[in-house]
N, C-alpha and C positions, 0 to 999 in steps of 0.2 A: 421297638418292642423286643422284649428278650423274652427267648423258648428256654428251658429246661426238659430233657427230656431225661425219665429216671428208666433203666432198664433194671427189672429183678427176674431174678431166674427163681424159677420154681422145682423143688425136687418133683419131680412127676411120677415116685413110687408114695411118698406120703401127702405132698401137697405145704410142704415147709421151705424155707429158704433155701436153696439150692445152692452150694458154694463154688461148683465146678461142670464141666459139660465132658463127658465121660465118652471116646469111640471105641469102641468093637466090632469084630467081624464075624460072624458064625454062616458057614455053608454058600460061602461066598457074596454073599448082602453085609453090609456097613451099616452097623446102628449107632444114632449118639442120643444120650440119656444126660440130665439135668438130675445130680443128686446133690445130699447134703456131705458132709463128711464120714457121717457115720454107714450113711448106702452104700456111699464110695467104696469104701475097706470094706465092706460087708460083702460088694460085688469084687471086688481084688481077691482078697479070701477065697472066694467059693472059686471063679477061676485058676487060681493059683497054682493047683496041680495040674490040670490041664494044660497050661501054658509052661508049667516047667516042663512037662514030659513031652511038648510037641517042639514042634521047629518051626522056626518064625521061616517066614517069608520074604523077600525081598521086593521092592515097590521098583523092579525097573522093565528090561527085555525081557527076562527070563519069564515072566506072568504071562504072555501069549497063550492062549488057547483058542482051540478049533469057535470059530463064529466071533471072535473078535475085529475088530476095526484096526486099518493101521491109524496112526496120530499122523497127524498132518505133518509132523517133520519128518516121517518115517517113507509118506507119499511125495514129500516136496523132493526127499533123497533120491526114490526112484527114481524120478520125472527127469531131475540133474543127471543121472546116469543114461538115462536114453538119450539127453541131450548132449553130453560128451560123449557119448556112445557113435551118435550117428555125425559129429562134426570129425570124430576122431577116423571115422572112415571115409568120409568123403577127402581129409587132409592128407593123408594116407599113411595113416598109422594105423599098427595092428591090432586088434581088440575084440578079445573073445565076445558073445553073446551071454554067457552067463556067470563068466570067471571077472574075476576081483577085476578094474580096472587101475595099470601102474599108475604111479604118485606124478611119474615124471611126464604122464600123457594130460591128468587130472592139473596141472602146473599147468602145463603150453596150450591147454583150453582157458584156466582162468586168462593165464596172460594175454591171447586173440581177444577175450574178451574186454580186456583191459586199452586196445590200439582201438584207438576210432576207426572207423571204418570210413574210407573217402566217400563223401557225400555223392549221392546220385547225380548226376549231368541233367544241369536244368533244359528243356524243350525251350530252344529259339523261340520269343515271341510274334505271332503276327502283326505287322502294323495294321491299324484299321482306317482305310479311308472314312476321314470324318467328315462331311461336306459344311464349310465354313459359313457361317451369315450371317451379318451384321444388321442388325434391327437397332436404330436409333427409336432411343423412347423418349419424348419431351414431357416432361410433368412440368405442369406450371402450380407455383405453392404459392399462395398468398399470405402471408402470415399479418396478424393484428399486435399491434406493438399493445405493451401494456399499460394501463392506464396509470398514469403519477401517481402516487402517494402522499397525499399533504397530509401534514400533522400538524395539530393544534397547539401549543402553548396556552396553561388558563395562565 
């Protein structure tokens, strides 16, 4: 069985074929709009001065603001720094609490990491007295042979 599946976009200011999907930001919310070409340029246009006389923004660190989230590589990074934080002092290197941690301390934690570690020493096992006995089973099987098979010749 063969599917076709047709996707058409719709301008969603007039309700005509839509040739493009259009994003914008105003007041910090993200819109995206389905126009035709003619909407398109119509909404280019009408932005146009505004967007020359403003200053784009940047999509990376610098966008933080108060009641934001870190990204989880942002939290994975911390997480990595309390943990060469606190290997780097039990090993006995020096390292501040909330100053930059050196490259060459950030190195010799990857590397420890990188040495196996000697396996734990296994616990001696106990032997277990097993009390031994021998139980003879006699089965008696009688089996029936099976019956010949003649065949006929007509």
């Amino acid at each position: 069985m063969a599917k076709q599946i047709i996707e058409t976009l719709i301008d969603d200011l007039d309700g005509s074929v839509a040739t493009e999907t259009v994003t914008f930001s105003l007041e910090g919310a993200d819109y995206t709009i389905d126009l035709n070409e003619t909407n398109a340029a119509t909404l280019r246009d009408a932005l146009a001065a505004y967007v020359g006389a403003g200053t784009k923004v940047g999509r990376g660190f610098g966008n933080w603001r108060p009641g934001m989230t870190l990204t989880r590589s942002r939290q994975a990074a911390k997480t990595d720094n309390k943990a060469i934080r606190g290997w780097a002092t039990v090993n006995g290197h020096e390292v501040s609490d909330r100053e930059r941690i050196s490259h060459t301390v950030v190195e010799t934690h990857e590397a420890a990491k990188k040495v196996p570690a000697a396996p734990p020493a296994k616990p001696a096992r106990k032997a277990k007295a097993i009390a031994s006995t021998t139980v003879k089973v006699e089965k008696q099987v009688t089996r029936k042979k099976p019956a010949a098979v003649q065949f006929k010749a007509n």
